[in-house]
N, CA, C and O atoms as a MOPAC input file, in Angstrom:
PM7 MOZYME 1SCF
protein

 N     46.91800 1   164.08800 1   106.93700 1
 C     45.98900 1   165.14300 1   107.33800 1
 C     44.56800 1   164.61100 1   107.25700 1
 O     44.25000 1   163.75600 1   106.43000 1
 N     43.67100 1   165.16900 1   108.18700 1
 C     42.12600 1   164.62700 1   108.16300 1
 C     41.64800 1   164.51200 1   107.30200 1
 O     41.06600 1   163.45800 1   107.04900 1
 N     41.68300 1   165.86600 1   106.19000 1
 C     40.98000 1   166.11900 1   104.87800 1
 C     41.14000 1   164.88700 1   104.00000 1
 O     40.18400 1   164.21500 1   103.61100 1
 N     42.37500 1   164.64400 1   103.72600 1
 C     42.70900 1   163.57800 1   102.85900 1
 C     41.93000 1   162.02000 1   103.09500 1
 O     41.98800 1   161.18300 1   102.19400 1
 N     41.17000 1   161.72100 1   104.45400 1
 C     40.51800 1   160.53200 1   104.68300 1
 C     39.18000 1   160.89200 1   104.15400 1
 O     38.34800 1   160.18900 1   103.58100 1
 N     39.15800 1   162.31200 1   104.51600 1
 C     37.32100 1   162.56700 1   104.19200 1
 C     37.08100 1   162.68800 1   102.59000 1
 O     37.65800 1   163.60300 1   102.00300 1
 N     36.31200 1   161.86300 1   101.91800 1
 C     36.74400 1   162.16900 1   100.55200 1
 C     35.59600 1   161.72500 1    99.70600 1
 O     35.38200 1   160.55800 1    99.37800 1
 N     34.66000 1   163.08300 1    99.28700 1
 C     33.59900 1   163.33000 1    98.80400 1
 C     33.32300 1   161.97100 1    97.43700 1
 O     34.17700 1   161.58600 1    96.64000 1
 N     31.83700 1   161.47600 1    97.54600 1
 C     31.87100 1   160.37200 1    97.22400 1
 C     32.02300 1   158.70700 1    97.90200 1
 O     31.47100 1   157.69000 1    97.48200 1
 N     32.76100 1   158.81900 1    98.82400 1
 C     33.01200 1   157.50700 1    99.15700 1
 C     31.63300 1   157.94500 1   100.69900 1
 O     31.24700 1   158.99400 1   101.21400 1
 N     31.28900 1   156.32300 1   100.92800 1
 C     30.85500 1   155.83300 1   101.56300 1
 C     31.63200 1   155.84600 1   103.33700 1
 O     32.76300 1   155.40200 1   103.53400 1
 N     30.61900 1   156.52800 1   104.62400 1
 C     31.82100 1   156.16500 1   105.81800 1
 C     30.90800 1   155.87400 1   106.85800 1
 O     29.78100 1   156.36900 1   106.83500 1
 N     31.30400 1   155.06500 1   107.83700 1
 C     30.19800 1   154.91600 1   108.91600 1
 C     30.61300 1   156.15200 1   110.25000 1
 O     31.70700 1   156.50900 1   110.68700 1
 N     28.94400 1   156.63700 1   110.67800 1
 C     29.18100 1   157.16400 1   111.45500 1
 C     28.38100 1   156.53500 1   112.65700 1
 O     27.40000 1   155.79200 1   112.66100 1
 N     29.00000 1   156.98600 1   113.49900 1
 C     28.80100 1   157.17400 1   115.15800 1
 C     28.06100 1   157.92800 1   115.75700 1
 O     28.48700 1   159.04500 1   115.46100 1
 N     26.99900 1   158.07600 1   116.58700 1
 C     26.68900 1   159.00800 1   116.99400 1
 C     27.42200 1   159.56200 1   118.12800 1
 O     27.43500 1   160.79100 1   118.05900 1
 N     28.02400 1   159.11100 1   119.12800 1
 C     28.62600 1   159.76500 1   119.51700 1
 C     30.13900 1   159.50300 1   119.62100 1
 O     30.54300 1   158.49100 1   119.04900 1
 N     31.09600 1   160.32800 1   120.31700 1
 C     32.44100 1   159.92400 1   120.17000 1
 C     32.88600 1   158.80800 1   121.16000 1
 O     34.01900 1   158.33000 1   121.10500 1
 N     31.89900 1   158.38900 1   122.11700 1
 C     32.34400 1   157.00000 1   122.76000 1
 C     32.84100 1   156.01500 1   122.22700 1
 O     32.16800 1   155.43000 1   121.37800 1
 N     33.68400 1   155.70800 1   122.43900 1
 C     34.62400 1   154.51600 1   121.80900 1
 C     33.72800 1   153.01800 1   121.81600 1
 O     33.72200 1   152.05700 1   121.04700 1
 N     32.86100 1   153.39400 1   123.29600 1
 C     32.21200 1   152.28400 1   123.17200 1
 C     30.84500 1   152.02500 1   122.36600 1
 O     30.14200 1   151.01700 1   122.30500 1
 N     30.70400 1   153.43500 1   121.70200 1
 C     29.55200 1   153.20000 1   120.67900 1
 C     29.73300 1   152.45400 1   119.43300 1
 O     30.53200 1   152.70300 1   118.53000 1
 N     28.84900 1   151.47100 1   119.51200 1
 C     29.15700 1   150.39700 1   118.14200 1
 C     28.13100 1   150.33800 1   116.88300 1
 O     28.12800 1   149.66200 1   115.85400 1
 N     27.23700 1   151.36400 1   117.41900 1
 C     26.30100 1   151.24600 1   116.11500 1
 C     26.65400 1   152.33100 1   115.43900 1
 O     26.88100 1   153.46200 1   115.86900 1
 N     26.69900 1   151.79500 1   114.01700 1
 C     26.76800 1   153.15000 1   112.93100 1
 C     25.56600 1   153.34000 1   112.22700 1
 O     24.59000 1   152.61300 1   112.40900 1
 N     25.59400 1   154.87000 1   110.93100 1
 C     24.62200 1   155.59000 1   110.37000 1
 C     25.23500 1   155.07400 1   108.90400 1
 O     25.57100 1   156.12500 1   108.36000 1
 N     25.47100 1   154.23500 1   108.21200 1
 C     26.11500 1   154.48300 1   106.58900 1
 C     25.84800 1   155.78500 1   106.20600 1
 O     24.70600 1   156.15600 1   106.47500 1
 N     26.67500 1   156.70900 1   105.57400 1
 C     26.72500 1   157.56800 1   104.83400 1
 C     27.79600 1   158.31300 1   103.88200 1
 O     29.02000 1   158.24300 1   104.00100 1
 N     27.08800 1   159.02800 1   102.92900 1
 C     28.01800 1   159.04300 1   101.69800 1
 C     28.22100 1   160.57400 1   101.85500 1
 O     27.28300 1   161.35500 1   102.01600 1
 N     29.74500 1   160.99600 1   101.78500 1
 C     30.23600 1   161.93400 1   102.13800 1
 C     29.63700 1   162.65500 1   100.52700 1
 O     29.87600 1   162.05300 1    99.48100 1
 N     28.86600 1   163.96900 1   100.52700 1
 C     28.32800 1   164.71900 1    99.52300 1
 C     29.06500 1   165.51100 1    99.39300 1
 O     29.44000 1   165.51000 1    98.22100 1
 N     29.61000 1   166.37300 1   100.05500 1
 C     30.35700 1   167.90100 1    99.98900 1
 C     31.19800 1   168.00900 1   101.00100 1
 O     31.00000 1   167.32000 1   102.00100 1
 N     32.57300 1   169.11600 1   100.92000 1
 C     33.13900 1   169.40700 1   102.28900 1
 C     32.97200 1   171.05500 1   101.93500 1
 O     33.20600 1   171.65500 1   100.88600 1
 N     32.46100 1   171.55100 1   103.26500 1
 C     32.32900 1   173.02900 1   102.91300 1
 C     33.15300 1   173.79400 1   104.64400 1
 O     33.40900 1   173.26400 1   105.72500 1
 N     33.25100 1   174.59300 1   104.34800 1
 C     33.82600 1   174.85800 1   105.67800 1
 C     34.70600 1   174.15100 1   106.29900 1
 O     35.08900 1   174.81900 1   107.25900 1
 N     35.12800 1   173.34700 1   106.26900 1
 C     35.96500 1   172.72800 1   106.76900 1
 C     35.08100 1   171.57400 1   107.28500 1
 O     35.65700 1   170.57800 1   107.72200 1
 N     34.08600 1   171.60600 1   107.27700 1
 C     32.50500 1   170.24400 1   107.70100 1
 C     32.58600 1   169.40500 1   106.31600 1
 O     32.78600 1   169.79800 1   105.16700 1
 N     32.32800 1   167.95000 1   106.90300 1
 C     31.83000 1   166.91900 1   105.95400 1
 C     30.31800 1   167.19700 1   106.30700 1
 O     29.72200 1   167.49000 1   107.34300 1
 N     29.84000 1   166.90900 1   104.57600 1
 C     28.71400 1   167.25300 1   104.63900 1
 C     27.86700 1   165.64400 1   104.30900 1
 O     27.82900 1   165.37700 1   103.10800 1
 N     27.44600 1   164.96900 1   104.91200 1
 C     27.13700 1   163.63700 1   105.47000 1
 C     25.84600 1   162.99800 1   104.85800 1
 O     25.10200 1   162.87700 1   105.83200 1
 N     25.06300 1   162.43400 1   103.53800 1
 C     23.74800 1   162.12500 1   103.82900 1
 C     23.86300 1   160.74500 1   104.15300 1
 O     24.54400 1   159.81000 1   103.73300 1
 N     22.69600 1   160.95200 1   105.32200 1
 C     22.57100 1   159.42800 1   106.31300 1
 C     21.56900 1   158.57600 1   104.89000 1
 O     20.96300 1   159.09900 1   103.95400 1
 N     21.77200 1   156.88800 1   105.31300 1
 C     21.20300 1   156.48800 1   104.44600 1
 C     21.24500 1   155.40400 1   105.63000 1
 O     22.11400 1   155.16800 1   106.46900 1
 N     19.44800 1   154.58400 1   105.28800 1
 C     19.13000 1   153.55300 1   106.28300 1
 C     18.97900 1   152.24400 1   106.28200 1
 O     19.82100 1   151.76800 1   105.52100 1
 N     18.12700 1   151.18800 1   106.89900 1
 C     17.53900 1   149.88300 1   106.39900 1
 C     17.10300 1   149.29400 1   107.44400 1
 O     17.87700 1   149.21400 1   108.39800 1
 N     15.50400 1   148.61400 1   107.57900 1
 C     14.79600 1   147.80200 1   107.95300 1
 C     15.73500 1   146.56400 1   108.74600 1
 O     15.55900 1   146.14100 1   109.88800 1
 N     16.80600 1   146.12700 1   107.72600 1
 C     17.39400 1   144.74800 1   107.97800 1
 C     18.00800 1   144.66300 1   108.88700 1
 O     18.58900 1   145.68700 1   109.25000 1
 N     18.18000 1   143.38000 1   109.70600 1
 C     18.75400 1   142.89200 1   110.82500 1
 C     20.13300 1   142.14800 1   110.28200 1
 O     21.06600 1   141.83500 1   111.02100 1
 N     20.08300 1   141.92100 1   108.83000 1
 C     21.45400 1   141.03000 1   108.66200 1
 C     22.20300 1   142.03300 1   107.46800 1
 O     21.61100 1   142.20800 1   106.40300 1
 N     23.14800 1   142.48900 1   107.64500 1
 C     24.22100 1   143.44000 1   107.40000 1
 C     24.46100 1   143.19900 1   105.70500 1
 O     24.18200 1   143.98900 1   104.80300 1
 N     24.99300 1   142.01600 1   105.61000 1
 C     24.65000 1   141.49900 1   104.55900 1
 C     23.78300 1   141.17000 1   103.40300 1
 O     24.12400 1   141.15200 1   102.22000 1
 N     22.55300 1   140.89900 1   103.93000 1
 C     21.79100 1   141.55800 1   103.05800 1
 C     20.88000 1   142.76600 1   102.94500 1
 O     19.83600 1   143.00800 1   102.33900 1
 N     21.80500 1   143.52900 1   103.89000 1
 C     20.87900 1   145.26200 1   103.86300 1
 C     20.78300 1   146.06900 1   102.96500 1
 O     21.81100 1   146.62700 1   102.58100 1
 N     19.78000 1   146.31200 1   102.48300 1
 C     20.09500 1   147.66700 1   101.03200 1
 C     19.70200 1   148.65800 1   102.12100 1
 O     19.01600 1   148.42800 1   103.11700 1
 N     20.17000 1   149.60600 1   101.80800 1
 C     20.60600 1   150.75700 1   102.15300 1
 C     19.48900 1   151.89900 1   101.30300 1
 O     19.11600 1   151.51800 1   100.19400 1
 N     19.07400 1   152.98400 1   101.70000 1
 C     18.19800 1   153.68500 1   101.10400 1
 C     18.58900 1   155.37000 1   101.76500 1
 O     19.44000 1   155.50900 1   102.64400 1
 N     18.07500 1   156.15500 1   101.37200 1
 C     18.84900 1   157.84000 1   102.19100 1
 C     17.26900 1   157.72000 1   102.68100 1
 O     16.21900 1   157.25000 1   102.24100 1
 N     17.73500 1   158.43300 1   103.86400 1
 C     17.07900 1   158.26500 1   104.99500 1
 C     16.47100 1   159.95500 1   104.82800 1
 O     16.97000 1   161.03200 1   104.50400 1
 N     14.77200 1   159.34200 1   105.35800 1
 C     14.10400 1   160.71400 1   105.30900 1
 C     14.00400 1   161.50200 1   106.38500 1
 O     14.77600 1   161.04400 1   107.22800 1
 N     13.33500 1   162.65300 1   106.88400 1
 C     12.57200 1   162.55900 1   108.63600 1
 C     11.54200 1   163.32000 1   107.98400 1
 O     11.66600 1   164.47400 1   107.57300 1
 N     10.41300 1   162.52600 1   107.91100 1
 C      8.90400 1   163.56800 1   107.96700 1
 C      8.59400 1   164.67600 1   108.58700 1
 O      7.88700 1   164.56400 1   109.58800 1
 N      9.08800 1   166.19000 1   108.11000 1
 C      8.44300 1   166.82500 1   108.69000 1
 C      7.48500 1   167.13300 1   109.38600 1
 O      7.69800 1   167.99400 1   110.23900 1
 N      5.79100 1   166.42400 1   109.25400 1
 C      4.85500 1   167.16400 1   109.97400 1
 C      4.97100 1   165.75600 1   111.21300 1
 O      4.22100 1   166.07700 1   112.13500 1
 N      5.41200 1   164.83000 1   111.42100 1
 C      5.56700 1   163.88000 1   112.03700 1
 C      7.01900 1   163.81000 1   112.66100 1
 O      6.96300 1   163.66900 1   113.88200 1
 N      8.01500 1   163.85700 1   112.26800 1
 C      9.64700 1   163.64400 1   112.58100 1
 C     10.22500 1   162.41200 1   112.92400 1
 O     11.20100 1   162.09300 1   113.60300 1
 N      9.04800 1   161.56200 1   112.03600 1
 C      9.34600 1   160.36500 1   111.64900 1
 C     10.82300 1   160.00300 1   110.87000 1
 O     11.12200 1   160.70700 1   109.90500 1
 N     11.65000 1   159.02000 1   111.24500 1
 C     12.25700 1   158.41800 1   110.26700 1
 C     11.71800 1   157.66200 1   108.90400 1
 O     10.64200 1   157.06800 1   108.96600 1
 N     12.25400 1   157.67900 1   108.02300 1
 C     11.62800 1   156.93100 1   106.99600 1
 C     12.60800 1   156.46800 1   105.56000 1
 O     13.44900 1   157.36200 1   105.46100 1
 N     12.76400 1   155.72300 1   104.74100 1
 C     13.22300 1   155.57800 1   103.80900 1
 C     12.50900 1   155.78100 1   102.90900 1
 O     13.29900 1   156.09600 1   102.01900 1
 N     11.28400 1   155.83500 1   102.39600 1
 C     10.15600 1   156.14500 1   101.81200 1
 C     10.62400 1   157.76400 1   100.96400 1
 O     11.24500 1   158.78400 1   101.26300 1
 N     10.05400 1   157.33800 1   100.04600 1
 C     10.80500 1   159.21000 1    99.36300 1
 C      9.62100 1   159.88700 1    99.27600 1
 O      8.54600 1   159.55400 1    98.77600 1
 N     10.01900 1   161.02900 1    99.91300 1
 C      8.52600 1   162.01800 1   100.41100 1
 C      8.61900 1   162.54300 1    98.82600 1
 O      9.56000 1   162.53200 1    98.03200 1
 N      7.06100 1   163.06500 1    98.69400 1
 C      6.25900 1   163.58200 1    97.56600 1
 C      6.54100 1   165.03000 1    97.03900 1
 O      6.59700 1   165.51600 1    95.90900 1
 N      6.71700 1   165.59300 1    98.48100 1
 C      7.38400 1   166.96200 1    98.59100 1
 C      8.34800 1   166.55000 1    99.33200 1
 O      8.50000 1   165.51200 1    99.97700 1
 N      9.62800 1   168.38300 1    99.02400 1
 C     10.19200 1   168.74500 1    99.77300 1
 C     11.31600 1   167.80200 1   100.18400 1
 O     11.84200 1   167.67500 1   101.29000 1
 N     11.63200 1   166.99300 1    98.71300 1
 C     12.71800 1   165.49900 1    99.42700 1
 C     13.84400 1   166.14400 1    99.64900 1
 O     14.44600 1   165.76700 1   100.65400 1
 N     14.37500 1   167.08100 1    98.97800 1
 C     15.82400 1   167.89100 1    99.84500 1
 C     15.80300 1   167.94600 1   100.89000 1
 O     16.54900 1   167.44300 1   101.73000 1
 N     14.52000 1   168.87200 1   101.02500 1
 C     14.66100 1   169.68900 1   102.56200 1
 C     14.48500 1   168.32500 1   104.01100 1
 O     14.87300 1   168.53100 1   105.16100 1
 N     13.77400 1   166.91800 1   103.49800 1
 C     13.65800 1   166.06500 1   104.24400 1
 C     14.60800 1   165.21200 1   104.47900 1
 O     14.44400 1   164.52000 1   105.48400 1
 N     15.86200 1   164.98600 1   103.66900 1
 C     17.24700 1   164.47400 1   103.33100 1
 C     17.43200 1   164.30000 1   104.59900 1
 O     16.79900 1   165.15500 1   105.22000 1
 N     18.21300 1   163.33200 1   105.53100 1
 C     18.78500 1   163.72700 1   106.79700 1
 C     20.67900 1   163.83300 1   106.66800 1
 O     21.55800 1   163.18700 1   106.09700 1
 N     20.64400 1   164.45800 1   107.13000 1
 C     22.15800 1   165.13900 1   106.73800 1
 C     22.65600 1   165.58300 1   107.48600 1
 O     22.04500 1   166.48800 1   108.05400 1
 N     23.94200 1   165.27900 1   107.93200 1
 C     24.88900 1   165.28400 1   108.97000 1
 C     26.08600 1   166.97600 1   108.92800 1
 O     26.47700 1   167.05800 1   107.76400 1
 N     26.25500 1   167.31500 1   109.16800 1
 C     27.81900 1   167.88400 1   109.02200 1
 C     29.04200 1   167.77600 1   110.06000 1
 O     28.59500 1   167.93100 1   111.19700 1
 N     30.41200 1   167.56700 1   110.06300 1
 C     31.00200 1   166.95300 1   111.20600 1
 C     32.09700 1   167.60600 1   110.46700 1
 O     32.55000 1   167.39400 1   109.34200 1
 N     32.54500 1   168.83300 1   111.79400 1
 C     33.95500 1   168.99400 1   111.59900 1
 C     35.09900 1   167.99700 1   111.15000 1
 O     35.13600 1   166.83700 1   111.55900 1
 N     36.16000 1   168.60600 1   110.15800 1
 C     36.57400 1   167.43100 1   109.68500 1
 C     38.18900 1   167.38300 1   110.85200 1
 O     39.29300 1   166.88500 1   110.63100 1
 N     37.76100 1   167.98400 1   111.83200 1
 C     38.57600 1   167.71100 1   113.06900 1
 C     38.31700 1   166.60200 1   113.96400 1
 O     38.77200 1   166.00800 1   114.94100 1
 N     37.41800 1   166.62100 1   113.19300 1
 C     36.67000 1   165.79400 1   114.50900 1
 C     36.04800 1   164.15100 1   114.14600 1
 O     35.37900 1   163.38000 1   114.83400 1
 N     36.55400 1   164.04700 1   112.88400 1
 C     35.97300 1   162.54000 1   112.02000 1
 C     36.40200 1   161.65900 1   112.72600 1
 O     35.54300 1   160.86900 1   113.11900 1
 N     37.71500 1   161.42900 1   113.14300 1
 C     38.25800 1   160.43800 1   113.53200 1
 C     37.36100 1   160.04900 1   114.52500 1
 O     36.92400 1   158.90100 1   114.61100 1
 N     36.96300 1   161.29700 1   115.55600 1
 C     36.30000 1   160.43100 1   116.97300 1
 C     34.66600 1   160.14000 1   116.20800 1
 O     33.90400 1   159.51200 1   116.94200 1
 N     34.24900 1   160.43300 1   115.19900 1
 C     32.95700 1   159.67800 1   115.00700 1
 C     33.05500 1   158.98500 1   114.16300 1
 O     32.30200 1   158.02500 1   114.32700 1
 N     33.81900 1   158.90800 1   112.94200 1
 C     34.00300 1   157.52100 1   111.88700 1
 C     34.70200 1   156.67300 1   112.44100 1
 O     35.50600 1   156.81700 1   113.36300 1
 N     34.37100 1   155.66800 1   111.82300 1
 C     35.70200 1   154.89800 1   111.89800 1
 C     35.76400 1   153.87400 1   110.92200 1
 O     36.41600 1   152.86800 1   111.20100 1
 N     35.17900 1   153.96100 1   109.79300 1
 C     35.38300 1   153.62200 1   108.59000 1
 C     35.29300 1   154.64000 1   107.29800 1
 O     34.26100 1   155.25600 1   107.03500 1
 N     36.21700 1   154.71600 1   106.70600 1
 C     36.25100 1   156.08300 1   105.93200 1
 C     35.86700 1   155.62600 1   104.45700 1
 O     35.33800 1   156.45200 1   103.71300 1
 N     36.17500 1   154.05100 1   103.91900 1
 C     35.42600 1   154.21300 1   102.75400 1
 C     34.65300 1   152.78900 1   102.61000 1
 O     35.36000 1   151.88500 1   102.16500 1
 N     33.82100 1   152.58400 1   102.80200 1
 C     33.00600 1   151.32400 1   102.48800 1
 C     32.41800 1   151.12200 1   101.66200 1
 O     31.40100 1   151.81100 1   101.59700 1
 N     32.61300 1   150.21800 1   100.66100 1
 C     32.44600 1   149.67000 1    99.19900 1
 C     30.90400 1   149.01400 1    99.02500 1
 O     30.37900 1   148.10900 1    99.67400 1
 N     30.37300 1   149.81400 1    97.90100 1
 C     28.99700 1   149.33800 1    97.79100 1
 C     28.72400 1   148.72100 1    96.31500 1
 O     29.30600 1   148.84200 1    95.23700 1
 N     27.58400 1   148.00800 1    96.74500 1
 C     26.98200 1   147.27700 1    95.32000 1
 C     26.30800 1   148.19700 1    94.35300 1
 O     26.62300 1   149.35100 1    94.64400 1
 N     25.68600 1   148.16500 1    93.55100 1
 C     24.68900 1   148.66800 1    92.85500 1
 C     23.76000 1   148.77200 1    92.76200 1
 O     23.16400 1   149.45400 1    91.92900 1
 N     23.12400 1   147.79600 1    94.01300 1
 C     22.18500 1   147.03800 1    94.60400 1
 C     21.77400 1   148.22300 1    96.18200 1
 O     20.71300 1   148.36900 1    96.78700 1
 N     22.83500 1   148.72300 1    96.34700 1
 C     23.01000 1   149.89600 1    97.57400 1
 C     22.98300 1   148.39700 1    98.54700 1
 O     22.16200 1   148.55300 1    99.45100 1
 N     23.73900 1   146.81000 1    98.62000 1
 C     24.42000 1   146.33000 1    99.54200 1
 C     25.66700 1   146.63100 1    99.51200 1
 O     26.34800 1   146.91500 1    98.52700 1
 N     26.04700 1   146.55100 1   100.88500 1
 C     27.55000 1   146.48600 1   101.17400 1
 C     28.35600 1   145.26400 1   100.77300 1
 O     28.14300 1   144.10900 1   101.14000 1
 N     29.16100 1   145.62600 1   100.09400 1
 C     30.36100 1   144.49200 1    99.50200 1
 C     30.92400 1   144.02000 1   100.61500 1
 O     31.32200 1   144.66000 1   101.58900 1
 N     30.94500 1   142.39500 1   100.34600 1
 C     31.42200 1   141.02100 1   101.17700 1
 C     32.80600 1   141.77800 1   102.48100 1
 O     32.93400 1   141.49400 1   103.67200 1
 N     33.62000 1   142.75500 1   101.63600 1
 C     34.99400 1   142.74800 1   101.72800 1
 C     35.12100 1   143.97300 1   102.71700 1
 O     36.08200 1   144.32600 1   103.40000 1
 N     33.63400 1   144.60800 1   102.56200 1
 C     33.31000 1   146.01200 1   103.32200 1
 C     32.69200 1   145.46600 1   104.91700 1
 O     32.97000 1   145.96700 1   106.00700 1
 N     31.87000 1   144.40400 1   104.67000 1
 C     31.27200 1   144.02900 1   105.42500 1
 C     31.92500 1   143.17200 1   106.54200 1
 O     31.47700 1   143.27000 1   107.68400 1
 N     32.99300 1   142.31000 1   106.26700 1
 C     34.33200 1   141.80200 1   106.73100 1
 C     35.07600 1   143.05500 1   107.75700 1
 O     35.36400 1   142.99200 1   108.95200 1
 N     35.24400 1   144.14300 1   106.81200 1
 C     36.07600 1   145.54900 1   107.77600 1
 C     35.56400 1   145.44300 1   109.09400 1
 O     36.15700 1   145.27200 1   110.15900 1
 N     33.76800 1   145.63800 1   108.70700 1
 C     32.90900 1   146.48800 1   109.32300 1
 C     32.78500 1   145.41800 1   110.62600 1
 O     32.05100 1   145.80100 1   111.53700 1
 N     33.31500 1   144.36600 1   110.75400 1
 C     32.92300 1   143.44500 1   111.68300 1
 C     33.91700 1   143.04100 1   112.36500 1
 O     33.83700 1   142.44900 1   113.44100 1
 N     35.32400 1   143.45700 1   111.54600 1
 C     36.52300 1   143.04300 1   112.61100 1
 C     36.80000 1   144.62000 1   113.42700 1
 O     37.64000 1   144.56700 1   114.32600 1
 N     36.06200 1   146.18700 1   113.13300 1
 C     35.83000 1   147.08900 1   113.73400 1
 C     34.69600 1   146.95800 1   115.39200 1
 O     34.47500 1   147.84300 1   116.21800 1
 N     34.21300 1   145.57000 1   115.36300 1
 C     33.31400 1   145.14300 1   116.30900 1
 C     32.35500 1   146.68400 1   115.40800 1
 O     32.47800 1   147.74100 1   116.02600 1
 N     31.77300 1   146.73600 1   114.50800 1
 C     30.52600 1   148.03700 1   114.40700 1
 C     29.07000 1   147.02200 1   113.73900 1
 O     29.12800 1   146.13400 1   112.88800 1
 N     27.88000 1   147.52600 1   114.45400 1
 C     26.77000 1   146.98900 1   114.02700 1
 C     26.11300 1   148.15000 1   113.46300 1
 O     26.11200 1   149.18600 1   114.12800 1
 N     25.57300 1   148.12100 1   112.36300 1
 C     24.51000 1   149.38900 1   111.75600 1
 C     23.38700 1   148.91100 1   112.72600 1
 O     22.92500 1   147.97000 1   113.37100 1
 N     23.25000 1   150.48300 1   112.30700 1
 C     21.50700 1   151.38500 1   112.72300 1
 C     20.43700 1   150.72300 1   112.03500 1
 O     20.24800 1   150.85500 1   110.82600 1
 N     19.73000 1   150.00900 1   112.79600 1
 C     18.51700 1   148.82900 1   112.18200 1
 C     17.04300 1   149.92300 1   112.23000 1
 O     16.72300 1   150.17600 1   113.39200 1
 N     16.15800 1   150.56600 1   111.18400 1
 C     15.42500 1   151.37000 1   111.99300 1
 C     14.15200 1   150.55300 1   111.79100 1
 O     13.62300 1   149.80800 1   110.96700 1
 N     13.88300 1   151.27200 1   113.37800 1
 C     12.79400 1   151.14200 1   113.71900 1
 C     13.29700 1   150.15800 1   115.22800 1
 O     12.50400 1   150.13500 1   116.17000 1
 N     14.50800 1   149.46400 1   115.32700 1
 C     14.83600 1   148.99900 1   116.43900 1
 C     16.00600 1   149.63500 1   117.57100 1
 O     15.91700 1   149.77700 1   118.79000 1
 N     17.37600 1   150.01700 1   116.40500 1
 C     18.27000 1   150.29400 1   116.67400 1
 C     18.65000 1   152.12000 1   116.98700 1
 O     19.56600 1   152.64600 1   117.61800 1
 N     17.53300 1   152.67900 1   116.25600 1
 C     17.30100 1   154.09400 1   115.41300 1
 C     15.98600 1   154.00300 1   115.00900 1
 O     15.45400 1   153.07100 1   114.40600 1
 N     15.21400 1   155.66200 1   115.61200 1
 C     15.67100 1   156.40800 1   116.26700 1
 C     15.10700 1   155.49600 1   118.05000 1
 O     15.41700 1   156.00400 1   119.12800 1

């Protein structure tokens, strides 16, 4: 069953859309399931090499609607970027359901291996996103 892949805590890449041929993902760490929705916070990075990307939760500046990793002064909830995705519907936008992280917020050697025999490239921002 779907539920059982979606599983609060772990790490999953998303898609923006359900094209098969979309290859860039969003890292994010599944927070909550409410409604039957995964409740998604996106998390980002500057880096071009996968490997050594730290990862950070991704902001959007309100008075701007800027992306940012930067942790706003105010209002960092409400600036969180956060997904929700029927959990009918994961399969056509994940396609990695748990990807193993450092402590460091890099992706582990073994995660990063998955993530590349999936042909998937992360969301580079400022090039790739938005």
């Amino acid at each position: 069953m779907q539920e059982s892949r979606v599983v609060v805590g772990n790490y999953v890449s998303l898609c923006d859309t359900n094209d098969e041929n979309d290859d860039h993902f969003h890292l994010c760490k599944v927070i909550a399931i409410k409604d039957e929705k995964a409740v998604l916070l996106n998390y980002g990075t500057w880096s071009f090499n996968i490997k050594n990307a730290v990862f950070k939760v991704l902001y959007q500046e309100k008075s701007t609607g800027r992306y940012t990793t930067q942790i706003p002064t105010k209002d960092l909830e409400s600036q969180q970027v956060i997904d929700r995705l029927a959990l009918s519907e994961a399969d056509d936008y994940i396609d990695h359901y748990d990807i193993k992280m450092k402590s460091s917020m890099k992706i582990t050697a073994k995660s990063v291996r998955q993530i590349r025999k999936l042909g998937l490239r992360h969301h580079i921002l400022g090039k790739t996103f938005p």
